[in-house]
C-alpha positions in Angstrom: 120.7 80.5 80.7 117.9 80.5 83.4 115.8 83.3 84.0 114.5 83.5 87.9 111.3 85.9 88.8 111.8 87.1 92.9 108.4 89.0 94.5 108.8 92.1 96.4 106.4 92.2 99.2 106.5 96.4 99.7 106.0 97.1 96.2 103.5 94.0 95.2 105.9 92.9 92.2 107.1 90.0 90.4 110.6 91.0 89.0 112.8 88.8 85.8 116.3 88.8 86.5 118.1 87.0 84.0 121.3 84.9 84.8 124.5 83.4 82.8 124.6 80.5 85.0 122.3 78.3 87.3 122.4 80.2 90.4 120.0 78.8 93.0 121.3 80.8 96.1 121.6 84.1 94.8 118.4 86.7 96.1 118.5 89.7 94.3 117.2 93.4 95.8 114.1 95.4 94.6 114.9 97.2 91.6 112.0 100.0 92.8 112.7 100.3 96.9 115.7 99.0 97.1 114.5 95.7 99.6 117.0 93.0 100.5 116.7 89.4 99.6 113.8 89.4 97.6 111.3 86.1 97.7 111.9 83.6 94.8 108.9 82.6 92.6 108.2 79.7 91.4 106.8 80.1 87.7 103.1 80.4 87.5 102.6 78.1 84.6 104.0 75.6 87.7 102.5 76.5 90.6 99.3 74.7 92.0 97.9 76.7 94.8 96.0 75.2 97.9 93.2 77.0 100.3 96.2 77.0 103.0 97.8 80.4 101.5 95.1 82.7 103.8 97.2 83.9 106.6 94.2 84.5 108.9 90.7 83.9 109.1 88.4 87.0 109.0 86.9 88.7 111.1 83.5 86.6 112.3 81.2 89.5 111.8 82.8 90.3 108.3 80.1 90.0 105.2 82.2 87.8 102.8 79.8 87.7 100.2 79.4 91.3 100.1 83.4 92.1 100.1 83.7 89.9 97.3 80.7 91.7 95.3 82.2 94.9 96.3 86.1 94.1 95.2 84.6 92.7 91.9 83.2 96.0 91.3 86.2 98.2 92.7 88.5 96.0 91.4 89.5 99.0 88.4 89.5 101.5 91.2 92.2 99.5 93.2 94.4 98.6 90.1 94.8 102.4 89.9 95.4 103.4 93.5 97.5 105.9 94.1 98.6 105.4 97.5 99.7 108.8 98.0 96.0 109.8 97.3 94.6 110.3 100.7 91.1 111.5 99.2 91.4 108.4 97.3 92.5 105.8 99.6 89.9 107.1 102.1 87.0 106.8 99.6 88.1 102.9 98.7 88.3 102.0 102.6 84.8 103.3 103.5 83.4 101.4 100.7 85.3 98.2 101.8 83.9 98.7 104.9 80.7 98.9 104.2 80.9 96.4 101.7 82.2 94.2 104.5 79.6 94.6 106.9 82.5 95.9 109.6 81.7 98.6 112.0 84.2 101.4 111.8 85.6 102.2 114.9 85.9 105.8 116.3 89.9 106.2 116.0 89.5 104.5 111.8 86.8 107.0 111.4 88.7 110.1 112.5 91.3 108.8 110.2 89.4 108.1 107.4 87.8 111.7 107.9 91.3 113.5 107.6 92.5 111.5 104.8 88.9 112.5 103.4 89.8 116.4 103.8 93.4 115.7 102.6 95.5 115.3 105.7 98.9 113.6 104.9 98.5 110.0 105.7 101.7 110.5 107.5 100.6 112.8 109.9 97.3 111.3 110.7 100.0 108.4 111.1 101.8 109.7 113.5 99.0 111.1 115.6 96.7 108.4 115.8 99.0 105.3 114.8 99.5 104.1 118.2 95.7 104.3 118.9 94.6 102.4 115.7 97.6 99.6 116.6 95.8 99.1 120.0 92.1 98.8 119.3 90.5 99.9 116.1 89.9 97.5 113.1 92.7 95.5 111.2 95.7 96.4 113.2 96.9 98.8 110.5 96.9 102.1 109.8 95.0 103.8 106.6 98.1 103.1 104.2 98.8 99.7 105.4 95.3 99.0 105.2 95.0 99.9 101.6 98.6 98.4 100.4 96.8 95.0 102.5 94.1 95.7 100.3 95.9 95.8 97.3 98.3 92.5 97.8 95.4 90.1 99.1 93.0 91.2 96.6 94.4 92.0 93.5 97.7 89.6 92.0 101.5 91.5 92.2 102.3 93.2 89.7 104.6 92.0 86.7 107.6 94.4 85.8 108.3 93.3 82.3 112.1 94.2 82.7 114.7 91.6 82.6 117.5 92.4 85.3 120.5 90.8 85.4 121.1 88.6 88.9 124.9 88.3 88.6 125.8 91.9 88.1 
C-alpha cells in the first residue's frame, strides 16, 4: 500500500497521504488551505537535483555572497516567521535588503515603514500594491516577498500526518 507525498506551494509543505491501492492519477487538496491538485513529490531519498531548478537569475546588482552570509545567519529568524507579524516581516526584509546589496525603492520603503509601525499588510496592500507591481523591487508586495523568501530559502515544510488519498 503506497504512500505518495504532494507539496503545497501556498503553505510551503510536503504532505503523506497514504493509499489502499496504486493510484498514480489521483492529486489530493491541501489539508491546511484547502488548494486543488496539489504537486506530487518524488521521494527525497530519490531525487537528484540539477542547478536548472532557479526560476530566474538575480538581480545584476544583487550581493550574492552577502545574501547568503545573511540567510545563514537569519536562517532561525525565518523558520519562525510569523507572516501575520508585520513588525516582524518588515524587520527580516530590511535586513535582506541590505544584506543583498539592493537599493530599496521609495514605494518598498513606505511599505516597509508601515509594516514597521504595525499597519496591516493588507492595507498597505491595497494602497500601494499596484505601485510596488509597477516599479519597485521584486514584483511583490511585502507578504509575497517574505513567503518568496521563505520557499527559495528555507526547504517546505514536512507535516508528519498521514492522510488518506482515497477518502
Amino acid at each position: 500500500m503506497p504512500i505518495y507525498e504532494f507539496y503545497c506551494d501556498d503553505c510551503h509543505t510536503i504532505y503523506s497521504f497514504f493509499s489502499r491501492r496504486v493510484n498514480t492519477e489521483k492529486r489530493p487538496g491541501c489539508p491546511d488551505c484547502s488548494r486543488s491538485a496539489l504537486t506530487r513529490q518524488v521521494s527525497t531519498f530519490s531525487s537528484p537535483r540539477s542547478g536548472d531548478d532557479r526560476a530566474d537569475e538575480p538581480p545584476a546588482d544583487l550581493d550574492q555572497a552577502g545574501l547568503e552570509r545573511a540567510m545563514a545567519s537569519m536562517s532561525q529568524d525565518l523558520v519562525g516567521l510569523d507572516e501575520e507579524n508585520p513588525r516582524q516581516a518588515a524587520s527580516v526584509m530590511r535586513r535582506l535588503f541590505d544584506a543583498s546589496g539592493l537599493r530599496i525603492g521609495a514605494t518598498m520603503d513606505q511599505a516597509i515603514e508601515r509594516l514597521e509601525a504595525g499597519e496591516d499588510p493588507d492595507r498597505i496592500e491595497a494602497e500601494l500594491g499596484e505601485a510596488l507591481q509597477d516599479g519597485d523591487l521584486f514584483q511583490t508586495t511585502p507578504r509575497q516577498l517574505i513567503h518568496d523568501i521563505r520557499r527559495k530559502h528555507l526547504p517546505p515544510r514536512v507535516d508528519e500526518t498521514l492522510y488518506e488519498l482515497d477518502a
